[in-house]
VORO-675970 format. One record per residue (C-alpha): residue in one letter; z, y, x. Coordinates in steps of 0.25 Angstrom, whole numbers, plus 5000, padded with zeros to 4 digits. Each point is the difference from the previous one (the first is absolute). Layout:
VORO-675970
(atom A, (Z, Y, X)),
...
This chain:
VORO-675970
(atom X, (5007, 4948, 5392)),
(atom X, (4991, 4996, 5013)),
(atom X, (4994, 4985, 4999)),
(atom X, (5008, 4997, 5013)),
(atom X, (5013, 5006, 4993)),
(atom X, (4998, 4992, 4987)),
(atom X, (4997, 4986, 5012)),
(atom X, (5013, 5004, 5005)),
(atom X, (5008, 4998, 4987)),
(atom X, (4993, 4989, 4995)),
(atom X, (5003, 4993, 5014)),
(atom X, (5015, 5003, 5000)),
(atom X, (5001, 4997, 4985)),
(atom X, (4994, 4986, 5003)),
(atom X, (5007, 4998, 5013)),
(atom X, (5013, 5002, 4990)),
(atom X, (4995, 4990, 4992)),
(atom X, (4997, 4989, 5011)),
(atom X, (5013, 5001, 5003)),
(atom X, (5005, 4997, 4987)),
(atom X, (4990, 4988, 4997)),
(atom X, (5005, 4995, 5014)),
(atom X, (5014, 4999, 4997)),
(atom X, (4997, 4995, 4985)),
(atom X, (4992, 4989, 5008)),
(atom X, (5013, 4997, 5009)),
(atom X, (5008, 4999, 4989)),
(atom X, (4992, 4990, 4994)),
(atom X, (4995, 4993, 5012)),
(atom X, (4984, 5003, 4996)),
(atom X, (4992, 5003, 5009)),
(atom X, (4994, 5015, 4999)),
(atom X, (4986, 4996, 5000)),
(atom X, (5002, 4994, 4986)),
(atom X, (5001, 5015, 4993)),
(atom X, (4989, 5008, 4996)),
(atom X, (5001, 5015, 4999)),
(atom X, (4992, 5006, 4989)),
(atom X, (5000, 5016, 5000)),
(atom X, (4999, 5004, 4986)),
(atom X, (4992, 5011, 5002)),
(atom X, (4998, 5005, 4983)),
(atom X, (5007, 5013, 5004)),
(atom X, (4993, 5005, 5011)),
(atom X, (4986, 5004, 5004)),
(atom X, (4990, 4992, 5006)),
(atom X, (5003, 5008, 5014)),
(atom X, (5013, 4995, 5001)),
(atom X, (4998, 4986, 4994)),
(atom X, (4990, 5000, 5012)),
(atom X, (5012, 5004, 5011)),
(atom X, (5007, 4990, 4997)),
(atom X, (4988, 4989, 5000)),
(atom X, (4997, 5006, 5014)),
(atom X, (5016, 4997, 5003)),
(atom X, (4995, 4985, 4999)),
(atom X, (5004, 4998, 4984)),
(atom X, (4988, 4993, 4997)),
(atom X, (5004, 4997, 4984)),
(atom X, (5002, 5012, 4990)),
(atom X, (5002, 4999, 4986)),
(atom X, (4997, 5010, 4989)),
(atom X, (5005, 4999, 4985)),
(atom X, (4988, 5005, 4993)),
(atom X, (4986, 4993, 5001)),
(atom X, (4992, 5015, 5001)),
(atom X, (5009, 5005, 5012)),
(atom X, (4997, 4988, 5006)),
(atom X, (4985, 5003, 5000)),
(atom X, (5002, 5013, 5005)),
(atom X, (5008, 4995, 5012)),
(atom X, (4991, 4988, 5003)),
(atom X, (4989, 5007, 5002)),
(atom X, (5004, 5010, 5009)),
(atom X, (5012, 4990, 5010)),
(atom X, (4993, 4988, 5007)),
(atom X, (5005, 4988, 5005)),
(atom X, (5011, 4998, 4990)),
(atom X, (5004, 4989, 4991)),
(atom X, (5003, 5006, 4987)),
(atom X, (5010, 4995, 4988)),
(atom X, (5001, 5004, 4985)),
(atom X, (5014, 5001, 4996)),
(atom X, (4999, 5005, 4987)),
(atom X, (4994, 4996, 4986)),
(atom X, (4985, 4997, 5001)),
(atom X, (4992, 5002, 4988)),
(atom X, (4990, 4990, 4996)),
(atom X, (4987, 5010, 5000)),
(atom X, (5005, 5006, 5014)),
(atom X, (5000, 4985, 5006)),
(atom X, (4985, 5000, 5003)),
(atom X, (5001, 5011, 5011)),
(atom X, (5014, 4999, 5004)),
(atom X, (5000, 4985, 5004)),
(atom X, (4990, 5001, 5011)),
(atom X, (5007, 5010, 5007)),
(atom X, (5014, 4991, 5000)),
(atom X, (5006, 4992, 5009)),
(atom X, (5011, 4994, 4990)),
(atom X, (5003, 5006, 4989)),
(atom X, (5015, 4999, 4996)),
(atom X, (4999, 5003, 4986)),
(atom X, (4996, 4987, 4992)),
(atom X, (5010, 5004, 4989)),
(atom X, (4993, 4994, 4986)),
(atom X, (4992, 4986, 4995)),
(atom X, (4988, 5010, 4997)),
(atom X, (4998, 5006, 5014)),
(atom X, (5003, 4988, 5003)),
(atom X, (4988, 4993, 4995)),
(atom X, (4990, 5013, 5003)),
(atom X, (5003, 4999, 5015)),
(atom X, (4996, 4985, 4999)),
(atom X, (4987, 5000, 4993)),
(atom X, (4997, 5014, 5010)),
(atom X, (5005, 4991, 5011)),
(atom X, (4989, 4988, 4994)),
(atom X, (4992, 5012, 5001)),
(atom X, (4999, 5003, 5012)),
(atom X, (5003, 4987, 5005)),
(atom X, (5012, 5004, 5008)),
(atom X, (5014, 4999, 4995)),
(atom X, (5008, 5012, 4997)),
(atom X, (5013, 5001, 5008)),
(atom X, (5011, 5003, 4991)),
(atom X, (5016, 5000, 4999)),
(atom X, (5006, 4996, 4987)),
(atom X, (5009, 5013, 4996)),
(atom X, (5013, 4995, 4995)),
(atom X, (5010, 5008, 4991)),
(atom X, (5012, 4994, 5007)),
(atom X, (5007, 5013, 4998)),
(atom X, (4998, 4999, 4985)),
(atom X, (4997, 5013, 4998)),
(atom X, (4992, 5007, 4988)),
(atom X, (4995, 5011, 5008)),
(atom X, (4994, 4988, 5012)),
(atom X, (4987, 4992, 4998)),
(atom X, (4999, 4986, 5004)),
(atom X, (5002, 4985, 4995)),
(atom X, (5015, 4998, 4994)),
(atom X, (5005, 4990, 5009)),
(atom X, (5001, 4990, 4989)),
(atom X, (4984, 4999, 5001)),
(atom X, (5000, 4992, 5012)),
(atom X, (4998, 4987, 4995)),
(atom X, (4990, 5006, 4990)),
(atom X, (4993, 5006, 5011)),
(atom X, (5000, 4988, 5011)),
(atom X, (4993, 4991, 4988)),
(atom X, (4991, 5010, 4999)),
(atom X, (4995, 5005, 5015)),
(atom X, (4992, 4987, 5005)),
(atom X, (4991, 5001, 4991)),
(atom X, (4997, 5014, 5005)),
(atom X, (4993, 4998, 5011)),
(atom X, (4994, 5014, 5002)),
(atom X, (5013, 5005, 5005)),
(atom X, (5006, 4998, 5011)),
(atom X, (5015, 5001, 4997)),
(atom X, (5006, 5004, 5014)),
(atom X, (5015, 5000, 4994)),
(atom X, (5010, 5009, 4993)),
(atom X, (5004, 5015, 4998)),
(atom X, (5014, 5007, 4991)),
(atom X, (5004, 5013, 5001)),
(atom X, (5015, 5003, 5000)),
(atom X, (5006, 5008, 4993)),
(atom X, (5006, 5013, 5007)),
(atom X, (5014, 4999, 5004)),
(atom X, (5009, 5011, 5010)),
(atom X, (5007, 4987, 5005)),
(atom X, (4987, 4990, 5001)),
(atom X, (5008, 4989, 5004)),
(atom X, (4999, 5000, 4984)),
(atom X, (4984, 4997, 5002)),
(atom X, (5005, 4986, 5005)),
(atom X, (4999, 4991, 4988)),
(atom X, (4987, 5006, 4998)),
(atom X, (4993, 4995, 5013)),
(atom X, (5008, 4987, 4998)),
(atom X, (4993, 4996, 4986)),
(atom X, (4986, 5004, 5006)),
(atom X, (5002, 4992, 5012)),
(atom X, (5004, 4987, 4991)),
(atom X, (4991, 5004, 4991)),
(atom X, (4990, 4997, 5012)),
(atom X, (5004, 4986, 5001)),
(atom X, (4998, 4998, 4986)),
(atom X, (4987, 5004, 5001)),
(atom X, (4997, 4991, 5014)),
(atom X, (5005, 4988, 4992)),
(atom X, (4992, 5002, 4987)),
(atom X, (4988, 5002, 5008)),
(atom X, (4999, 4995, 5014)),
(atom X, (4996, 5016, 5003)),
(atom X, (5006, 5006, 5014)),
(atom X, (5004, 5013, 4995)),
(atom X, (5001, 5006, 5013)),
(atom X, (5003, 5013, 4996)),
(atom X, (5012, 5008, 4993)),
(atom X, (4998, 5014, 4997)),
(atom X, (5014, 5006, 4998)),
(atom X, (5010, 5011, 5007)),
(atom X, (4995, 5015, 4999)),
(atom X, (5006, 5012, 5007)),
(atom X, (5014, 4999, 4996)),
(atom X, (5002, 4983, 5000)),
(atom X, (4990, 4995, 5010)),
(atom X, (5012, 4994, 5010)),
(atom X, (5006, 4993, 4990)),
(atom X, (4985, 4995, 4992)),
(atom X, (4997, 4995, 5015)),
(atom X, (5014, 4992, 5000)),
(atom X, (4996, 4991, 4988)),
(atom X, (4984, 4998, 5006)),
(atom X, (4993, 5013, 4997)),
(atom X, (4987, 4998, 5009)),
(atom X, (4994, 5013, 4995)),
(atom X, (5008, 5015, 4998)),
(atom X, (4994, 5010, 4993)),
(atom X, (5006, 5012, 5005)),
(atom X, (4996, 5015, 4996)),
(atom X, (5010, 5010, 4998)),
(atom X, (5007, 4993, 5015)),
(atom X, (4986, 5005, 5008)),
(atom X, (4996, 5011, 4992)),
(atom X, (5011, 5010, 4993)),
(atom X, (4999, 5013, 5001)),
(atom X, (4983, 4999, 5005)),
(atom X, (4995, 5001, 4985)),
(atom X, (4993, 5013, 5003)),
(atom X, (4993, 4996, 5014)),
């Protein structure tokens, strides 16, 4: 497939998603310039990553810290983000590169992103991971650790905890995902209480639940399998 074929599918595939974020935005009275698309781009190539980039999506996200060296080095002019686990001995080359890192997910990474933000002496931008699904297979804070955790981050100042991230878990009908994106979202206000911290972002919805996440305050989608199916091989 041609670059110019590969632009046009990208560009109708986010066109489809525009008009989907704009009528979850009606629905909810929110304005659309409160969302954040961010194109996982774990499955395919750095070529396509960089299509879509060129489409005007200027945040891609990558699960594993070594693909996201490889892309970062090659597509300029893009704010990337680690959705996936980040090991402690891969933290010293893979948080330069980040723009926010979504996967805050244990009180140990926790503290090694803090003494390497002290380090450097710039704050990491992190999202606290939260379980809210409660799933064994998922990695994140239980819920439960809220209290426990907003104790805890003031003392941390080298992070810079920009707000909150879940993963639902996958549902045919994601009306289902509902009370998910309802416990992060007042789990949020837990935190903003605890701690006097903005929280501005919420990291939730994917491919299949995005509509509803952005009805109960999502300000950031992570979408991959919606932009990218089928272009695995590209």
């Amino acid at each position: 497939m041609t670059d110019r074929e590969l632009s046009a599918i990208l560009a109708a595939r986010l066109s489809q998603v525009e008009v989907a974020i704009q009528a979850a935005c009606e629905r909810c009275h929110r304005p659309r310039s409160e969302i954040t698309i961010l194109a996982v781009t774990k499955t395919v190539s750095s070529r396509v990553a960089g299509i879509i980039s060129e489409l005007g999506i200027a945040d891609l996200g990558e699960s594993r810290p070594q693909e996201l060296w490889r892309k970062a080095a090659v597509i300029p002019g893009v704010r990337w983000h680690l959705t996936g686990h980040l090991q402690r001995n891969k933290l010293e080359r893979t948080v330069p590169l980040l723009h926010l890192l979504h996967s805050a997910d244990s009180h140990r990474l926790l503290e090694s992103l803090h003494d390497f933000g002290l380090r450097r002496n710039q704050p990491v931008p992190i999202l606290l991971e939260l379980n809210c699904s409660r799933e064994a297979a998922k990695g994140g804070f239980p819920p439960e650790a809220i209290s426990e955790l907003g104790d805890k981050l003031p003392s941390l100042n080298g992070l810079k905890v920009e707000g909150l991230m879940t993963m639902a878990s996958y549902q045919e009908n994601p009306e289902y995902c509902r009370p998910v994106f309802q416990e992060l979202r007042a789990l949020r206000e837990q935190l903003r209480n605890r701690t006097g911290l903005p929280l501005p972002i919420l990291s939730m919805g994917m491919s299949n639940d995005f509509p509803i996440a952005i009805e109960e305050g999502a300000t950031m989608i992570r979408l991959g399998t919606k932009l990218f199916a089928g272009l695995e091989n590209e």
